[in-house]
C-alpha positions as a Markdown table, in Angstrom:
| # | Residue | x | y | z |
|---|---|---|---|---|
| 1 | Unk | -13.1 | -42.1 | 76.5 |
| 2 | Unk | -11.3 | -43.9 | 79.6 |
| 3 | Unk | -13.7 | -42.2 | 82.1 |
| 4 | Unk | -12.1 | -38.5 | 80.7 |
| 5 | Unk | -15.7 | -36.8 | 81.7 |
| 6 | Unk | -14.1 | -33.9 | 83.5 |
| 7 | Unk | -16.6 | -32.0 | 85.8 |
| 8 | Unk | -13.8 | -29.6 | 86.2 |
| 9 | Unk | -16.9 | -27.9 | 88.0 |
| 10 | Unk | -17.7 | -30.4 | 90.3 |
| 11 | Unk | -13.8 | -30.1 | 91.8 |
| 12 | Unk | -13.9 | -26.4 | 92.1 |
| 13 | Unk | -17.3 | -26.0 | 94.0 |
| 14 | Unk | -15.0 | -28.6 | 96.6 |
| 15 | Unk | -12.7 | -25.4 | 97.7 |
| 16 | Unk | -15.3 | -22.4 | 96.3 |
| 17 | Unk | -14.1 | -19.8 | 94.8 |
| 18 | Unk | -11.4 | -16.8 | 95.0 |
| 19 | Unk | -8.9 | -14.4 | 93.2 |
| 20 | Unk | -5.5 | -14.1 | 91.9 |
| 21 | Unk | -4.1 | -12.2 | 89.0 |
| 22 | Unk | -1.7 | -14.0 | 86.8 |
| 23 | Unk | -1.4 | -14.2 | 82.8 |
| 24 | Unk | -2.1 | -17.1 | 81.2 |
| 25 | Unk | -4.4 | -19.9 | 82.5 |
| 26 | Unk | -3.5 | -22.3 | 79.7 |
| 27 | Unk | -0.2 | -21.5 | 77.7 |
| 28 | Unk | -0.5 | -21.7 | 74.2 |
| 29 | Unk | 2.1 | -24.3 | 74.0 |
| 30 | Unk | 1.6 | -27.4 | 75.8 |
| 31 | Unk | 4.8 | -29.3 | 75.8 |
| 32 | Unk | 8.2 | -29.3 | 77.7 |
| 33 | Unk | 10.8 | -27.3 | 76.6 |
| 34 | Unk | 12.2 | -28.5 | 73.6 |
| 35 | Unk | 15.8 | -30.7 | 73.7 |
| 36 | Unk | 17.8 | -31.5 | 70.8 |
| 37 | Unk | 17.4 | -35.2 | 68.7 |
| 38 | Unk | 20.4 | -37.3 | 69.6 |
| 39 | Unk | 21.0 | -40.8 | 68.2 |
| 40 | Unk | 18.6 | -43.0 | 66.7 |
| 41 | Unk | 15.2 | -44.2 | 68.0 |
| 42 | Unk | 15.1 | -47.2 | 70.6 |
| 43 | Unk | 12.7 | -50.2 | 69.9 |
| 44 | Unk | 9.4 | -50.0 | 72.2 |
| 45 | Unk | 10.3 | -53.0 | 74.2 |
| 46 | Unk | 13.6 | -51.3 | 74.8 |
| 47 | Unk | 12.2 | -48.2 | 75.9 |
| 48 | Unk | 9.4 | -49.2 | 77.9 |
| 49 | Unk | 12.1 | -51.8 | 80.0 |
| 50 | Unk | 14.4 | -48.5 | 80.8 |
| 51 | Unk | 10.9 | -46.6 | 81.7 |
| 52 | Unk | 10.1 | -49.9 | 84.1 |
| 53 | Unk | 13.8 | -49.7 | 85.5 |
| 54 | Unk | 13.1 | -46.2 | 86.9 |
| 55 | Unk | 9.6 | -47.1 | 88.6 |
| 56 | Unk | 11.6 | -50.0 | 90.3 |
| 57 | Unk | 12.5 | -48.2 | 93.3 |
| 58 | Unk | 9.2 | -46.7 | 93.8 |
| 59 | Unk | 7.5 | -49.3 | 95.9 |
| 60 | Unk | 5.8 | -47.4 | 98.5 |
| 61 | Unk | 6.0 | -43.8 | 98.4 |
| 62 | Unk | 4.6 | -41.0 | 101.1 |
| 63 | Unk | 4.5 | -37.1 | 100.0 |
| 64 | Unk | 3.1 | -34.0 | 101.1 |
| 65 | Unk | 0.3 | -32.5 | 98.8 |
| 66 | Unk | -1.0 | -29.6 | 97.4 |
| 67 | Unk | -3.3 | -28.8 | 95.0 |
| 68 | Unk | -4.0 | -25.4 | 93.0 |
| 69 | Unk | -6.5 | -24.6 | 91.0 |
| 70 | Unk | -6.8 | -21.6 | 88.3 |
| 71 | Unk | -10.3 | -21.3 | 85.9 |
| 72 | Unk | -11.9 | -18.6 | 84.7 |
| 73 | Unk | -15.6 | -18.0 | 85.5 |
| 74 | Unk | -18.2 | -17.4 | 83.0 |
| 75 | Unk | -17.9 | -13.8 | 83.4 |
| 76 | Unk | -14.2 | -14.1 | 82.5 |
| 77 | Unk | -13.0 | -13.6 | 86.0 |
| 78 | Unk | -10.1 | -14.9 | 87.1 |
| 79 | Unk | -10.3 | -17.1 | 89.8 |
| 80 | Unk | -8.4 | -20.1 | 92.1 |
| 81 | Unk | -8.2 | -21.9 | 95.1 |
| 82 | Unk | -6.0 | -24.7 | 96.9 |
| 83 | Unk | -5.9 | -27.0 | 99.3 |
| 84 | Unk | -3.1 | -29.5 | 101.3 |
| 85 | Unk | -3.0 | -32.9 | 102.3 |
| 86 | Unk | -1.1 | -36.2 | 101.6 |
| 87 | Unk | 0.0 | -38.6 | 99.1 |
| 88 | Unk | 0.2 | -42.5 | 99.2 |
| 89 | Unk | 1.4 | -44.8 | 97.2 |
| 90 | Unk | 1.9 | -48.7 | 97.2 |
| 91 | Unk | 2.5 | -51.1 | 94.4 |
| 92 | Unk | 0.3 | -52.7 | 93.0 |
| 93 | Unk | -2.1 | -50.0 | 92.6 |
| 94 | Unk | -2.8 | -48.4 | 95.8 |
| 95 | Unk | -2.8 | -44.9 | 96.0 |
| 96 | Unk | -4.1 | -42.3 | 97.9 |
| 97 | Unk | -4.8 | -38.4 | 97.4 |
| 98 | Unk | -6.5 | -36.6 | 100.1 |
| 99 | Unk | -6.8 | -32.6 | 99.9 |
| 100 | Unk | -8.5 | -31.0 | 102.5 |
| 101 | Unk | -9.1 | -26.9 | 102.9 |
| 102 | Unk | -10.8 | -25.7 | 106.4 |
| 103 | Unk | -12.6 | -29.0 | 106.8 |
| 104 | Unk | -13.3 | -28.9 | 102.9 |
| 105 | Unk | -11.7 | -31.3 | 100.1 |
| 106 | Unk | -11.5 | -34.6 | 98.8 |
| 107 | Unk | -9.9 | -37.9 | 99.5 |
| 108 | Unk | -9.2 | -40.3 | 96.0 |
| 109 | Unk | -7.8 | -43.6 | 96.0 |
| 110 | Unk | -7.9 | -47.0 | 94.3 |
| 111 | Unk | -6.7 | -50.3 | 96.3 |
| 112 | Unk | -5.7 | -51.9 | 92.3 |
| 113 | Unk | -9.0 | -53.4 | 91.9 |
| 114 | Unk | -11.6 | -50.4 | 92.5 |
| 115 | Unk | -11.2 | -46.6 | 92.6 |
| 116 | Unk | -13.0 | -43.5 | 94.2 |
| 117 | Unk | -13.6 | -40.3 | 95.2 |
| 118 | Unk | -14.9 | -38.9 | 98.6 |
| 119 | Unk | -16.4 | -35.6 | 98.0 |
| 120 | Unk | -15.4 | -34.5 | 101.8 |
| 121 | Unk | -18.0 | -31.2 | 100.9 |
| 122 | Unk | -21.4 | -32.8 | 99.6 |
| 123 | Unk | -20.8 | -35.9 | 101.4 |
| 124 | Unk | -20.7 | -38.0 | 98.0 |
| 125 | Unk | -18.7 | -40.9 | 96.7 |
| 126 | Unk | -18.2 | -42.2 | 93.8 |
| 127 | Unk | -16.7 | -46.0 | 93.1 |
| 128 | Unk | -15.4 | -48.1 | 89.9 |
| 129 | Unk | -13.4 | -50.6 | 89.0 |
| 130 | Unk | -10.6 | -50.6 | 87.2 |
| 131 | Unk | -11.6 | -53.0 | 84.6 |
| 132 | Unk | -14.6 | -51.2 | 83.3 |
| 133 | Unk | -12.3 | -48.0 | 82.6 |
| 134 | Unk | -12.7 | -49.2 | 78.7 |
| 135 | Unk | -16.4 | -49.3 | 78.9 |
| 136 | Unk | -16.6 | -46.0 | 79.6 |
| 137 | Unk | -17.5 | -43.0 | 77.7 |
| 138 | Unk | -19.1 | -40.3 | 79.6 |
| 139 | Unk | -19.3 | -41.3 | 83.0 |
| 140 | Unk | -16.4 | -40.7 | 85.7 |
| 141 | Unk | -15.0 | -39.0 | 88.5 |
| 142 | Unk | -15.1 | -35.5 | 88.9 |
| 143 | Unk | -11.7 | -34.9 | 89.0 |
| 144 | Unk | -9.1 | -34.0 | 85.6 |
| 145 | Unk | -7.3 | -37.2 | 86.4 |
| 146 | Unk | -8.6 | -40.7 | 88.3 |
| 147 | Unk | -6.1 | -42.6 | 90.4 |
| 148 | Unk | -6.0 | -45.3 | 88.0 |
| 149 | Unk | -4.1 | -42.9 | 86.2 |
| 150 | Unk | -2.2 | -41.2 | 88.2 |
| 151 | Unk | 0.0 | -44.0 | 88.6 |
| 152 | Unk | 1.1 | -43.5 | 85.3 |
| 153 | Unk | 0.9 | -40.0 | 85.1 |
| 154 | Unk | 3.6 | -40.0 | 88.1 |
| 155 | Unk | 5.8 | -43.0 | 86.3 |
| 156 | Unk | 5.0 | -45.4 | 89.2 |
| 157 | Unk | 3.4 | -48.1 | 87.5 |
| 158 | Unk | 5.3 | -50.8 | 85.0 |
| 159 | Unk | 4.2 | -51.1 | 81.7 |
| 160 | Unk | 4.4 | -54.9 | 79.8 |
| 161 | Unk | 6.7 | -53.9 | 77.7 |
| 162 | Unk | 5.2 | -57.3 | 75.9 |
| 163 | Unk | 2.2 | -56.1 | 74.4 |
| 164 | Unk | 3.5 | -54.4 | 71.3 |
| 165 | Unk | 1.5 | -51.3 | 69.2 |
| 166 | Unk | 1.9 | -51.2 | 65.3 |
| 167 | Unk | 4.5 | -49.3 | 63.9 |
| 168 | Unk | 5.9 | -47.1 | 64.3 |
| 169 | Unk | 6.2 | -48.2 | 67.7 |
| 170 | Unk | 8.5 | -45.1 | 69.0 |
| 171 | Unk | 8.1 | -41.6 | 67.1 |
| 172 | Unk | 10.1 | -38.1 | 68.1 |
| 173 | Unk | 8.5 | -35.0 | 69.7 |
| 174 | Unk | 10.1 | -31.8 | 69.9 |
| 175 | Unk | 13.1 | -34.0 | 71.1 |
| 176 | Unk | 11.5 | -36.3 | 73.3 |
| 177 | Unk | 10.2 | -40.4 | 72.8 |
| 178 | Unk | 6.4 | -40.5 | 72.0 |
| 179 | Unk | 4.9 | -43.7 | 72.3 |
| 180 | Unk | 1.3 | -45.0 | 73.1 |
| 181 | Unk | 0.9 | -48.1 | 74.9 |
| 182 | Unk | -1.6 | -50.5 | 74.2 |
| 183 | Unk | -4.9 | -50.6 | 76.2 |
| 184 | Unk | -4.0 | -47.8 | 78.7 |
| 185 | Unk | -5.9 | -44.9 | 77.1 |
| 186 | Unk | -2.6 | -42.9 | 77.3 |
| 187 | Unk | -0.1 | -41.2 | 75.2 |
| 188 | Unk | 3.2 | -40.4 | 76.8 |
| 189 | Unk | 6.1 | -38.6 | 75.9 |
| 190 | Unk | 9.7 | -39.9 | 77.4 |
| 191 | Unk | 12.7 | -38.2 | 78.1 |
| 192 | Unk | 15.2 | -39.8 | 75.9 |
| 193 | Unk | 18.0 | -39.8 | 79.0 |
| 194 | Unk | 16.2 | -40.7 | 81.7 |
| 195 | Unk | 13.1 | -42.4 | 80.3 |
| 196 | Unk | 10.6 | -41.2 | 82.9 |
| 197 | Unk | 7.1 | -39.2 | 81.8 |
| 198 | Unk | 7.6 | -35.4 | 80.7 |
| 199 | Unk | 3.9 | -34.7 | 79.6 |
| 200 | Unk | 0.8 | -37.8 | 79.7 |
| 201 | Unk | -1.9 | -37.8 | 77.6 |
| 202 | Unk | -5.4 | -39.2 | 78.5 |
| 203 | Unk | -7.2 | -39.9 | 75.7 |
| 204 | Unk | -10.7 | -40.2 | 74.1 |
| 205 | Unk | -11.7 | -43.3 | 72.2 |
| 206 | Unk | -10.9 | -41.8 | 69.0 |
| 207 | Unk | -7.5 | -41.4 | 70.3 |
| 208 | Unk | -7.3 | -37.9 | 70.6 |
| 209 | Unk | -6.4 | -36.0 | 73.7 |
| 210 | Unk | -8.4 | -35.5 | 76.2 |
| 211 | Unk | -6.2 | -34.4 | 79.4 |
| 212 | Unk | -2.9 | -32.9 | 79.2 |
| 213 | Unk | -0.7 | -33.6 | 82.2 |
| 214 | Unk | 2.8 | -31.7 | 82.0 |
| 215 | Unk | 5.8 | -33.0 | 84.8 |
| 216 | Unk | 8.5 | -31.5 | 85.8 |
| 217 | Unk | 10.4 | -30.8 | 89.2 |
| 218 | Unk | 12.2 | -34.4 | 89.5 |
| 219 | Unk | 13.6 | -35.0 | 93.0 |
| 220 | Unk | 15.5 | -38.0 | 94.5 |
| 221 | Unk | 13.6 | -39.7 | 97.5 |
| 222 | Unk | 14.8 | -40.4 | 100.7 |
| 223 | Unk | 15.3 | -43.3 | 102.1 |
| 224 | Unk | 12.8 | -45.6 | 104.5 |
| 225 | Unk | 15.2 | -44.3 | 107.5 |
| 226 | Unk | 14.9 | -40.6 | 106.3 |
| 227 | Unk | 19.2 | -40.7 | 106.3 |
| 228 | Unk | 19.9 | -39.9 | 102.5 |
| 229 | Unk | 19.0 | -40.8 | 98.8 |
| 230 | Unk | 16.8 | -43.8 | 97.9 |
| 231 | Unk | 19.3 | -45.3 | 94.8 |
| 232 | Unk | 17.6 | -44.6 | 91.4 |
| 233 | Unk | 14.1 | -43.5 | 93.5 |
| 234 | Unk | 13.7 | -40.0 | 91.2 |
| 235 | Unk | 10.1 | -38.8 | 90.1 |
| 236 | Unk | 8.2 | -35.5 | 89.2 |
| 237 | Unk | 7.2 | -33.4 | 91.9 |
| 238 | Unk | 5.0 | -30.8 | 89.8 |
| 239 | Unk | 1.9 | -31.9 | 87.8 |
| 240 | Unk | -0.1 | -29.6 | 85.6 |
| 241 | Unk | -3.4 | -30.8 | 84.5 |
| 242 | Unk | -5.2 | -29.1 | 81.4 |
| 243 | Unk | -8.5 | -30.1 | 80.3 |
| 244 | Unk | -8.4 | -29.2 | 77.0 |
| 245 | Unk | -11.5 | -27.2 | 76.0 |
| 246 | Unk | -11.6 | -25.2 | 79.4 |
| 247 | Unk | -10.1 | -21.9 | 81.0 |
| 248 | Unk | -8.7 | -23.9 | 83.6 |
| 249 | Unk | -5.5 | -25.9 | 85.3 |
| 250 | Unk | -5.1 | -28.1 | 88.5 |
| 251 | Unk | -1.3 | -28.5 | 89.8 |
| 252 | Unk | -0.5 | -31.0 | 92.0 |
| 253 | Unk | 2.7 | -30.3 | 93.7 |
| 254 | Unk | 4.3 | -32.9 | 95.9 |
| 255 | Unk | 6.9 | -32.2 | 99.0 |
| 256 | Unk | 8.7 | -34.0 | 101.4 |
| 257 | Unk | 8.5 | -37.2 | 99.2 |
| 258 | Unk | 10.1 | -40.5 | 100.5 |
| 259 | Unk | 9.9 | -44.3 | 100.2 |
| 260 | Unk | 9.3 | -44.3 | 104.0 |
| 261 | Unk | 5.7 | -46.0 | 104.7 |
| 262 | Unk | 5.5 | -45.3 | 108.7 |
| 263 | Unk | 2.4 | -43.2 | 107.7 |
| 264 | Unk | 1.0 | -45.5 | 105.3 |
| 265 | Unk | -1.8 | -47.8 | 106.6 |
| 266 | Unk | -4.1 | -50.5 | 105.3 |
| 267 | Unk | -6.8 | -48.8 | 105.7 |
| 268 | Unk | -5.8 | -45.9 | 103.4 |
| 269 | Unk | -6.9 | -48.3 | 100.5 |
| 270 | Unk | -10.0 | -49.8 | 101.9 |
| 271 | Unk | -13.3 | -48.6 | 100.4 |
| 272 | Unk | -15.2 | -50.0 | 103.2 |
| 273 | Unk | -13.5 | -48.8 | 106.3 |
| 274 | Unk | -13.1 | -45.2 | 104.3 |
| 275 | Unk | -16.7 | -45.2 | 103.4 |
| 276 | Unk | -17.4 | -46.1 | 107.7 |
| 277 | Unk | -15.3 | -43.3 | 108.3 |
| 278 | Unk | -16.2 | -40.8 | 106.0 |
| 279 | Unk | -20.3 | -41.8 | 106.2 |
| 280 | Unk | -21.1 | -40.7 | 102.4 |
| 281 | Unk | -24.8 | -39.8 | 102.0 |
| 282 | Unk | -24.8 | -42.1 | 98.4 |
| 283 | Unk | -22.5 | -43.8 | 96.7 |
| 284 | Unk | -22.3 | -43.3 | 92.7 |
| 285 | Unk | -21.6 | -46.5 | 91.3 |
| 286 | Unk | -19.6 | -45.2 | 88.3 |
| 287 | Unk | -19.8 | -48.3 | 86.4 |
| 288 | Unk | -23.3 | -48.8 | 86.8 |
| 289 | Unk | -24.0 | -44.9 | 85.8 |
| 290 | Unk | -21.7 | -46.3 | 82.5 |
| 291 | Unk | -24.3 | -49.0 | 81.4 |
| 292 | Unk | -26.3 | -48.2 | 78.2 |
């Protein structure tokens, strides 16, 4: 699969361990609320052009993070932890998600060519490029979802809306507008009115799923001078990751979003200055670690 080897462990001995009681981990359903079919199906090119309308206004974007995580140890106790930080986003590509908790944590990113993981704990990183996600089986960073994609996970990337799948191109889920586009390793499902991601699908080679990723919580941005509403600027400000196969889930919830970039610098994206900075005992080349 596209990199899907989930060391869900890995990412939980970041934060260690602790306790909270709450029923269930991983619902038995995972899918947005059910809406009611209205109309007829649109063609994929017309659907993937209203998805790309609503990632237009989302340019640069700048959020407050947190991350919880729930799993289930194997002695069946219940445990989680979280941690806070920022999110940072630039198109093309460029993101940024940093979690840290008492010094502990993680810092991911991609600058649109290469992606990586700081493990801020062991003093690890790990680095790939984006065009070797296909070659990839088993190999990958140990986190539920890589930056690559968590652009489209959040609806922040376009999608060519050129490159067509076979028929049927568009299919309906529980209400909502399925489709699969090529070459991304992802299945999405659309909400029919406002065409943005409700639930993301990474997938396995065989395409079947490998990571569940249910949004929800869409919020309006503010503007670059902080003095109302960025114009069409709306995404999901709630993420739940399921691995499927594990007791566990990972929420990423973002705050404070806006298309302001005052906080956002160039070397947020670059791996060498990070690397400098963060002084990693090794660096995991993920693509070579891929290599037969």
């Amino acid at each position: 699969m596209r990199c899907r080897a989930v060391m869900f462990c890995v990412m939980l001995s970041i934060w260690g361990t602790g306790c909270k009681p709450a029923e269930p981990i991983v619902p038995d359903r995972l899918l947005p609320e059910p809406i009611e079919a209205v109309g007829s199906l649109p063609t994929y090119g017309e659907l993937i052009e209203r998805y790309n309308e609503t990632t237009g206004p989302l340019e640069r974007v700048w959020a407050e993070a947190r991350v919880d995580l729930v799993w289930r140890n194997p002695k069946g106790k219940r445990k989680s932890e979280h941690g806070d930080g920022r999110f940072m986003y630039v198109r093309p590509g460029q993101v940024v998600l940093e979690i840290e908790e008492f010094g502990r944590g993680f810092w991911a990113g991609a600058d649109g060519q290469r992606y990586w993981l700081f493990d801020l704990q062991d003093k690890l990183a790990y680095m790939g490029r984006f065009e070797n996600l296909d070659k990839r089986d088993t190999q990958g960073l140990p986190l539920p979802v890589n930056p690559a994609d968590l652009l489209y996970v959040l609806g922040l990337e376009r999608i060519d809306s050129t490159i067509v799948p076979s028929e049927p191109g568009v299919e309906r889920v529980a209400g909502y507008y399925l489709v699969e586009p090529p070459g991304l390793g992802l299945r999405m499902l659309l909400d029919p009115v406002t065409a943005r991601p409700v639930r993301v699908d990474l997938l396995k080679f065989d395409g079947t799923s490998a990571v569940k990723c249910l949004l929800s919580e869409p919020v309006k941005l503010k503007t670059d001078s902080g003095s109302g509403d960025e114009a069409g600027a709306v995404m999901s400000s709630v993420v739940e990751v399921y691995v499927l196969g594990q007791e566990a889930r990972m929420t990423l919830k973002l705050k404070s979003l806006t298309t302001d970039g005052t906080h956002i610098k160039d070397a947020h994206f670059d791996f060498e200055i990070l690397k400098r900075v963060m002084k990693p005992k090794e660096v995991v080349d993920l693509d070579a670690a891929a290599q037969p």
